[in-house]
Each structure stands twice: as structure tokens, then as C-alpha cells.
DSSP file (Angstrom, degrees, kcal/mol; ACC not computed):
  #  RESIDUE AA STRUCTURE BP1 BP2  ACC     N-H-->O    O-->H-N    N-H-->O    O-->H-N    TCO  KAPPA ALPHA  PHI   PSI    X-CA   Y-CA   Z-CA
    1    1 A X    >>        0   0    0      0, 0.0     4,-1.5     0, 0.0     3,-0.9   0.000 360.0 360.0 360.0 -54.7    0.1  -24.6  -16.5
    2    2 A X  H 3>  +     0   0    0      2,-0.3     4,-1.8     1,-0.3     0, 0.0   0.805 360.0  53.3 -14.1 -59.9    3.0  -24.5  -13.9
    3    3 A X  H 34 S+     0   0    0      1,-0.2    -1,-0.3     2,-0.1     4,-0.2   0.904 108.2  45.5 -63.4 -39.8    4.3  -21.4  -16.1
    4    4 A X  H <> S+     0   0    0     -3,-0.9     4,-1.2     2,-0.2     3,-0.5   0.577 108.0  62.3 -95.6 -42.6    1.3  -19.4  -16.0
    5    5 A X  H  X S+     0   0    0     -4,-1.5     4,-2.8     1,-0.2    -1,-0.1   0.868  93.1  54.2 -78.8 -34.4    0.8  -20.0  -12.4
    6    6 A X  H  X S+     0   0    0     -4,-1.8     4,-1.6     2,-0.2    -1,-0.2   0.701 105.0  52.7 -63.5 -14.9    3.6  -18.5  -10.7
    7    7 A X  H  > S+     0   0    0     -3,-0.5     4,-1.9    -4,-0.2    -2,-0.2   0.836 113.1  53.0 -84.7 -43.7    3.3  -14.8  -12.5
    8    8 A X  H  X S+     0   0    0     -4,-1.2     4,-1.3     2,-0.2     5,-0.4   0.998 113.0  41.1 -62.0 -59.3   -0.4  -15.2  -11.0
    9    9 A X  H >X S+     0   0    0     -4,-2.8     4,-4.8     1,-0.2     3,-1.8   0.934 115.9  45.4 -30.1 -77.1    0.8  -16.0   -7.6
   10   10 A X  H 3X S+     0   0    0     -4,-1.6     4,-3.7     1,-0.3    -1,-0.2   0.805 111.7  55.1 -38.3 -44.3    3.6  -13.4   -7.5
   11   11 A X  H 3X S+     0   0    0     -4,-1.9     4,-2.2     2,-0.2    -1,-0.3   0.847 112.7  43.7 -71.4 -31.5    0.9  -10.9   -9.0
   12   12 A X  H <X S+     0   0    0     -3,-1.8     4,-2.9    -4,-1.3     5,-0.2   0.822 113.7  54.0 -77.6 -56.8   -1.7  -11.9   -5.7
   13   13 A X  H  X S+     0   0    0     -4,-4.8     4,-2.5    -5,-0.4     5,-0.2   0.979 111.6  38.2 -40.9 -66.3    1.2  -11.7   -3.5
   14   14 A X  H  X S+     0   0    0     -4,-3.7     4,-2.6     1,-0.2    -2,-0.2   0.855 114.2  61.3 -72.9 -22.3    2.2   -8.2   -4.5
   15   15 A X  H  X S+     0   0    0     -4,-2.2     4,-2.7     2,-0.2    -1,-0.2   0.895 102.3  48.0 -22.0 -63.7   -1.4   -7.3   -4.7
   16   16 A X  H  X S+     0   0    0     -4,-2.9     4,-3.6     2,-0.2    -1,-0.2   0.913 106.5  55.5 -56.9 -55.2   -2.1   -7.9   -1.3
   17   17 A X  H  X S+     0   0    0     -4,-2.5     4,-2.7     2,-0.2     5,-0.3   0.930 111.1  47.3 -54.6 -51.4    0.9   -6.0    0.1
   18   18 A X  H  X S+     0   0    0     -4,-2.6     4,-0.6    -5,-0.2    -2,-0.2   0.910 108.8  51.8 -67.2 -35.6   -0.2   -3.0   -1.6
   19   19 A X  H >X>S+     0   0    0     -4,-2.7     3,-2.9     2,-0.2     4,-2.7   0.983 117.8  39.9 -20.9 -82.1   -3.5   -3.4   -0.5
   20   20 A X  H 3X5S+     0   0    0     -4,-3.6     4,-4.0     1,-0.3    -2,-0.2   0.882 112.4  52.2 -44.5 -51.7   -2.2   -3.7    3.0
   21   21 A X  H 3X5S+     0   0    0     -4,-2.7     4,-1.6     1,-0.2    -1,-0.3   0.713 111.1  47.4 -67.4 -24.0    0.3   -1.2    2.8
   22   22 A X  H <X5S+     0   0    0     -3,-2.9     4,-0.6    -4,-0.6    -1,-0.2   0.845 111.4  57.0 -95.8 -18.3   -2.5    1.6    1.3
   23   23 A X  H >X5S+     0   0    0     -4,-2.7     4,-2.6     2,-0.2     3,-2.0   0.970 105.7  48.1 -57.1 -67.6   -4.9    0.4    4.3
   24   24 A X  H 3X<S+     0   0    0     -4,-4.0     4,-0.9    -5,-0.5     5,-0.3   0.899 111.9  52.9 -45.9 -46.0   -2.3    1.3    7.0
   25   25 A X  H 3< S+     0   0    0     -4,-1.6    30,-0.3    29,-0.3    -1,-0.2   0.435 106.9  42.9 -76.8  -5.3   -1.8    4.3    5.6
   26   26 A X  H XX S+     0   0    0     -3,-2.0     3,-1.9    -4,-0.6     4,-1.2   0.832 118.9  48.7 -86.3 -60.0   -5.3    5.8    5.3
   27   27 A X  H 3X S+     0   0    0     -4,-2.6     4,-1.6     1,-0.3     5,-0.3   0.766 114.1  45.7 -60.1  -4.8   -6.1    4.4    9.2
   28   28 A X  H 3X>S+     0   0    0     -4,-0.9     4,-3.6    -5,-0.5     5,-0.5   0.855 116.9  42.7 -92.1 -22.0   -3.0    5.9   10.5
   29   29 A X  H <45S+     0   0    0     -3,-1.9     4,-0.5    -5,-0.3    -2,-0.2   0.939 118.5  46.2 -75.2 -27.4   -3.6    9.3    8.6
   30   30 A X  H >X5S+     0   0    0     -4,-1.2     4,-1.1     2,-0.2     3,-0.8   0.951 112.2  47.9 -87.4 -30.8   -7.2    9.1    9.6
   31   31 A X  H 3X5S+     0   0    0     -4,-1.6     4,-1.8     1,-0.3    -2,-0.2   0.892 107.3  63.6 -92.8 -32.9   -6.2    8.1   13.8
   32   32 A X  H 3X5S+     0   0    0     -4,-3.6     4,-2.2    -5,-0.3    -1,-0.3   0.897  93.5  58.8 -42.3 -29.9   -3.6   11.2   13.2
   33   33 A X  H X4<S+     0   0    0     -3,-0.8     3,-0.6    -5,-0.5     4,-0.2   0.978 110.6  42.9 -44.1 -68.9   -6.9   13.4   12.8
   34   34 A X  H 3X S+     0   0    0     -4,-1.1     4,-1.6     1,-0.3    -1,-0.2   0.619 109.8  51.5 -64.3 -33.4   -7.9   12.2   16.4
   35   35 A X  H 3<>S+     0   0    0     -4,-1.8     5,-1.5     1,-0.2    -1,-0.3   0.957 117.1  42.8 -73.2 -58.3   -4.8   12.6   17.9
   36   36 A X  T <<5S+     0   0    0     -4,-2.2    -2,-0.3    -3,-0.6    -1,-0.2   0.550 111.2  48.5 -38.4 -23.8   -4.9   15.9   16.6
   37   37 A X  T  45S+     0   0    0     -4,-0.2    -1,-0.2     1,-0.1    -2,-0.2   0.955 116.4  52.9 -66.0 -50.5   -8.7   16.8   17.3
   38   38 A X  T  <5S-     0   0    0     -4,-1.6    -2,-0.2    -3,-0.3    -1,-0.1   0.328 120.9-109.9 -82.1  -8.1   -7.4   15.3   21.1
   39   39 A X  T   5S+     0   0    0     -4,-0.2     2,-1.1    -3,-0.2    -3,-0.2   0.637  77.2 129.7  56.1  32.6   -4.1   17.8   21.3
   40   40 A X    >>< +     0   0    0     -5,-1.5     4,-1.8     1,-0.2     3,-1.3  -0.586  22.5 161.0 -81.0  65.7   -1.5   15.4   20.9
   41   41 A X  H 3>  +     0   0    0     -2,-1.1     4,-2.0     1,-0.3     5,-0.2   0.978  63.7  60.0 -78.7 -57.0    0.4   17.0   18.3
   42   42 A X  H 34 S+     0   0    0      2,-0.2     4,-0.4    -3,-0.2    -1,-0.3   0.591 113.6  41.8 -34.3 -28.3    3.7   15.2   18.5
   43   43 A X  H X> S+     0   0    0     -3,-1.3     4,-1.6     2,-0.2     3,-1.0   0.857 108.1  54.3 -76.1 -71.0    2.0   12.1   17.8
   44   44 A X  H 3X S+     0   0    0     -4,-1.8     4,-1.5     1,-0.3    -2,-0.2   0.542 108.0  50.7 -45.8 -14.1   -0.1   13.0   15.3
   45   45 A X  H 3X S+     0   0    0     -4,-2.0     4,-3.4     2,-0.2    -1,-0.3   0.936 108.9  53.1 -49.2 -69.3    2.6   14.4   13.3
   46   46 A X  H <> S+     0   0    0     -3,-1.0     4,-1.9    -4,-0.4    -2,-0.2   0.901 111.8  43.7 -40.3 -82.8    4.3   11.3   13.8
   47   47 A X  H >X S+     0   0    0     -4,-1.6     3,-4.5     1,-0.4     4,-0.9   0.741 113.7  58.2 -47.2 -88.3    0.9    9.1   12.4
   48   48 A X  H 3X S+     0   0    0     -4,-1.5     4,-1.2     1,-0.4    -1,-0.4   0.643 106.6  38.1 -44.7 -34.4    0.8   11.5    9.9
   49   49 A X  H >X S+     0   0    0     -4,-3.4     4,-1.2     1,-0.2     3,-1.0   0.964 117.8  49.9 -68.7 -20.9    4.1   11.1    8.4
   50   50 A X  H << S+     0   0    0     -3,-4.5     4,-0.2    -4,-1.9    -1,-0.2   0.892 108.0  58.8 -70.1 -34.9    4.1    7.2    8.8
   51   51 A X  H 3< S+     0   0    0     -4,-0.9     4,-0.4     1,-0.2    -1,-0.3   0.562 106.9  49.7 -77.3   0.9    0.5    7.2    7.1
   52   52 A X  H << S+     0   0    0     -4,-1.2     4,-0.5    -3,-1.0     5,-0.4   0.702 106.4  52.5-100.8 -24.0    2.0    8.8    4.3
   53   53 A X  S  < S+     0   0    0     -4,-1.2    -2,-0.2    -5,-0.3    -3,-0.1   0.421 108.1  46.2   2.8 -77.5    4.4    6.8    4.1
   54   54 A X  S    S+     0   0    0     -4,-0.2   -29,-0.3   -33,-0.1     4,-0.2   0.355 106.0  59.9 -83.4 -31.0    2.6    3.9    4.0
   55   55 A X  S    S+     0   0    0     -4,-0.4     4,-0.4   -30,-0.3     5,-0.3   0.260 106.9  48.1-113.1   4.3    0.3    5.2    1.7
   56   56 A X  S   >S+     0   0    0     -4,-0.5     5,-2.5     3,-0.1     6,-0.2   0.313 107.3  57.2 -83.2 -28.1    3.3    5.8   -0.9
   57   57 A X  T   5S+     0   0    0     -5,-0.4    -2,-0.2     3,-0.2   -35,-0.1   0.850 115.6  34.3 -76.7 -24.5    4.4    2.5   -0.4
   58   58 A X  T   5S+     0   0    0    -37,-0.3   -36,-0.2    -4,-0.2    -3,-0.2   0.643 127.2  35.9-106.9 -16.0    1.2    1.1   -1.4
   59   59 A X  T   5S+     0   0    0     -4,-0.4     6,-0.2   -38,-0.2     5,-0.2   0.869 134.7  14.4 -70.9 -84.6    0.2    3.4   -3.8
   60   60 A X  T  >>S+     0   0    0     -5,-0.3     5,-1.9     3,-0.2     4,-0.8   0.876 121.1  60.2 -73.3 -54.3    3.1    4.5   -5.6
   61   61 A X  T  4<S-     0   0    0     -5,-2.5    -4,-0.2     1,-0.2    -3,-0.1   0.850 126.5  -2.5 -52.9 -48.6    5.8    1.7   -4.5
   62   62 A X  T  >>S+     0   0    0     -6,-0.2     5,-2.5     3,-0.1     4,-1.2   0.566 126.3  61.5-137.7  -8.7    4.3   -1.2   -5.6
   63   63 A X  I  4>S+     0   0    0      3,-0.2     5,-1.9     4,-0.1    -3,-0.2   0.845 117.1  26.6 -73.4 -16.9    1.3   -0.5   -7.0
   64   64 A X  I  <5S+     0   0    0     -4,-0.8     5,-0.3    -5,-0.2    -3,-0.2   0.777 129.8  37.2 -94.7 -37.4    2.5    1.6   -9.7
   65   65 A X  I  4<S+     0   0    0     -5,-1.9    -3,-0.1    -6,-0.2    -2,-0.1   0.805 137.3  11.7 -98.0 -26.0    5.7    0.4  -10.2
   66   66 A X  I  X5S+     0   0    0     -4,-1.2     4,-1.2   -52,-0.1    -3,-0.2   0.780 122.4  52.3-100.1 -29.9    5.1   -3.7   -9.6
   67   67 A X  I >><S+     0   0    0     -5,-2.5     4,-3.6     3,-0.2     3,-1.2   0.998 113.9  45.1 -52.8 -86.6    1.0   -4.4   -9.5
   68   68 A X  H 3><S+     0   0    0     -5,-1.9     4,-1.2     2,-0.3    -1,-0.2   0.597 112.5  44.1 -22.2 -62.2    0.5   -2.7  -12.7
   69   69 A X  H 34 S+     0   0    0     -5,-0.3     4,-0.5     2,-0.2    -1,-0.3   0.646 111.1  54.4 -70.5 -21.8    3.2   -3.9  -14.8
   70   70 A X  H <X S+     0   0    0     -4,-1.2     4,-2.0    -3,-1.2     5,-0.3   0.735 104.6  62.0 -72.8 -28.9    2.6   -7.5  -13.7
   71   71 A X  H  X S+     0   0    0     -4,-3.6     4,-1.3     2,-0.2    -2,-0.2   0.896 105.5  41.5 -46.7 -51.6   -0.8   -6.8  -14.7
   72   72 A X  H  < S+     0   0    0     -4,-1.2    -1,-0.2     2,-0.2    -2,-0.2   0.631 114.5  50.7 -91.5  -0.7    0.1   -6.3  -18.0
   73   73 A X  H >> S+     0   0    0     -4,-0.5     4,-1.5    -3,-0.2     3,-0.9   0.687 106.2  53.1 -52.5 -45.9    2.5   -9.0  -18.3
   74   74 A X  H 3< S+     0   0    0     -4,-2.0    -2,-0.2     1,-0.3    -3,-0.1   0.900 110.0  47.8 -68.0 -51.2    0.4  -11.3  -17.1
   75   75 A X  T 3< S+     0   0    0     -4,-1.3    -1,-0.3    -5,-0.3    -2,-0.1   0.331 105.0  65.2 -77.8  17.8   -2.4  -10.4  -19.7
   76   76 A X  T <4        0   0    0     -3,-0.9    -2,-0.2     1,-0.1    -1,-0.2   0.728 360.0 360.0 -74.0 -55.5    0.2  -10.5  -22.2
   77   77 A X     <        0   0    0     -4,-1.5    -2,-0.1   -73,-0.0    -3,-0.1   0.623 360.0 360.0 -51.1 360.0    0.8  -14.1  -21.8
């Protein structure tokens, strides 16, 4: 049981972070909008680039490249 439970864990774990990570990166790309609406440009540049960023990190970073493949490890077992 013990074997089977750590992969689960680990899989929850990295979930979460990508989760998190793809969250940050829509609200900062959407609170760049506002900062832009607002004439802040220098910031909103800023948000934008971080929210993208973010949103590669949570997307691409681990969702594609660890989520996924623990996914289908894990249903392997």
C-alpha cells in the first residue's frame, strides 16, 4: 500500500503547484488589463510578462511535462 501511495502523493503535490502556478498567471494577466485600462503601462507590462510566466510554468512546466506523465504512471501501476 505504502508503494502505491507515495506516486499518489507526489502526483497531488505536483498537481496543486500547477494549479497554483496557472491561477497566478491568469489573475496577474487579467490585473495587467487594469493597470493598463488605468495608464500604468510600465506595470502592466511587468504583470503581463510575470503572468505569463506563471502561466507557462503551470501549464507547460509541470503540467505537461510532470502532471501528465505521473498520470500515466500512476494508472499504469
Amino acid at each position: 500500500m505504502k508503494e502505491l501511495l507515495a506516486p499518489i502523493v507526489e502526483l497531488l503535490v505536483y498537481a496543486v503547484i500547477a494549479a497554483g502556478f496557472t491561477v497566478a498567471g491568469v489573475l496577474a494577466e487579467l490585473t495587467s488589463v487594469e493597470y493598463l485600462a488605468a495608464g500604468n503601462m510600465h506595470f502592466a507590462i511587468w504583470l503581463s510578462v510575470m503572468g505569463a510566466v506563471a502561466l507557462y510554468a503551470g501549464i507547460v512546466a509541470l503540467g505537461l511535462d510532470e502532471v501528465v506523465p505521473r498520470v500515466r504512471d500512476t494508472l499504469d501501476v
